[in-house]
C-alpha positions, 0 to 999 in steps of 0.5 A, a space after each residue: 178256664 180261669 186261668 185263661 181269662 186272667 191271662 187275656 186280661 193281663 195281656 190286654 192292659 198292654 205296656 205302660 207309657 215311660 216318660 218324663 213330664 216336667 212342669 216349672 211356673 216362676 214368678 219375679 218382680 224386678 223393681 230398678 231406680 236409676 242412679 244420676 249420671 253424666 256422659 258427655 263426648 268431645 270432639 278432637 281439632 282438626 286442620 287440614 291445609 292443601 295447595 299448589 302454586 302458593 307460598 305459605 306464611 305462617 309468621 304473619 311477615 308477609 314473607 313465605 316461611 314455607 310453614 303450613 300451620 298447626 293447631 297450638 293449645 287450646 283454650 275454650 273458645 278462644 280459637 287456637 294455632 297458627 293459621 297459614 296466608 297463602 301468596 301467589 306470583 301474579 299471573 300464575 294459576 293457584 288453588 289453596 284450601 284449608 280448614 280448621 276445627 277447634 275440638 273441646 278442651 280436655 276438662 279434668 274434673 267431672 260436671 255437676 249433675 245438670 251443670 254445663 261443662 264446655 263440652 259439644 254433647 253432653 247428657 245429664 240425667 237426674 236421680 230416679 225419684 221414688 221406688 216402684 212396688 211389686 208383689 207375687 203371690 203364692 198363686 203366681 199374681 203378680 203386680 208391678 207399679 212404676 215409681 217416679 221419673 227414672 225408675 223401672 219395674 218388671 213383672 213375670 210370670 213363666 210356665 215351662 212344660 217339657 215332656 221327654 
């Protein structure tokens, strides 16, 4: 009977239970002061020249050379090329058009950090000031407090629970 009521009981545990449980909490700080830079975009020249019904002097002779211009070199603002007049016969129909931009002169050396260069669009941003502090404790308590201008500071905290 003994033996019965050992054998009831080991068959009544049933099987256990196989899987893998993974638990992973990490903690970081990142602390980040920005260097100075500049950055700055140019815009190239344009001209565009349309027409019917004229002659074109680019020479400024009052006769049609037939030329229809051209940008020339440039120099800041000091407007550049050669800019075409149109000329009619009187009592005839005639359209003309023409545009010019005067685009940014290449510069060859770098601007000072808050200088202005001859450049259309230019962005100076100063050196961070000062150093943001963080900690993390062995408790995962993490503390994170920003420096001055141009600094950034990131505290985290991340649980990861995987069960396969």
């Amino acid at each position: 009977m003994k033996k019965f009521l050992i054998l009831g009981m080991v068959a009544g545990l049933g099987s256990p239970a196989f899987a893998d449980v993974t638990h992973r909490m990490q903690s970081s700080v990142q602390l980040q002061t920005n260097a100075a830079a500049t950055q700055v975009s140019r815009i190239g020249s344009t001209y565009s020249v349309s027409g019917s019904g004229v002659s074109t002097d680019v020479g400024g002779g009052g006769s049609a050379d037939l030329n229809v211009g051209g940008l020339g070199t440039l120099t800041d603002g000091v407007g550049q090329g050669s800019i075409a007049t149109a000329t009619h016969t009187a009592g005839t129909a005639f359209s003309f058009s023409q545009s010019f931009i005067e685009g940014d002169a290449i510069q060859t050396t770098a601007p000072s950090l808050g200088a202005v260069s001859a450049y259309s669009d230019q962005t100076s941003t100063g050196v961070g000031s000062g150093t943001g502090t963080g900690t993390v404790t062995s408790a995962h308590a993490v503390t994170a407090v920003g420096g001055g201008s141009g600094t950034l500071t990131t505290g985290q905290f991340v649980t990861e629970l995987t069960i396969d």
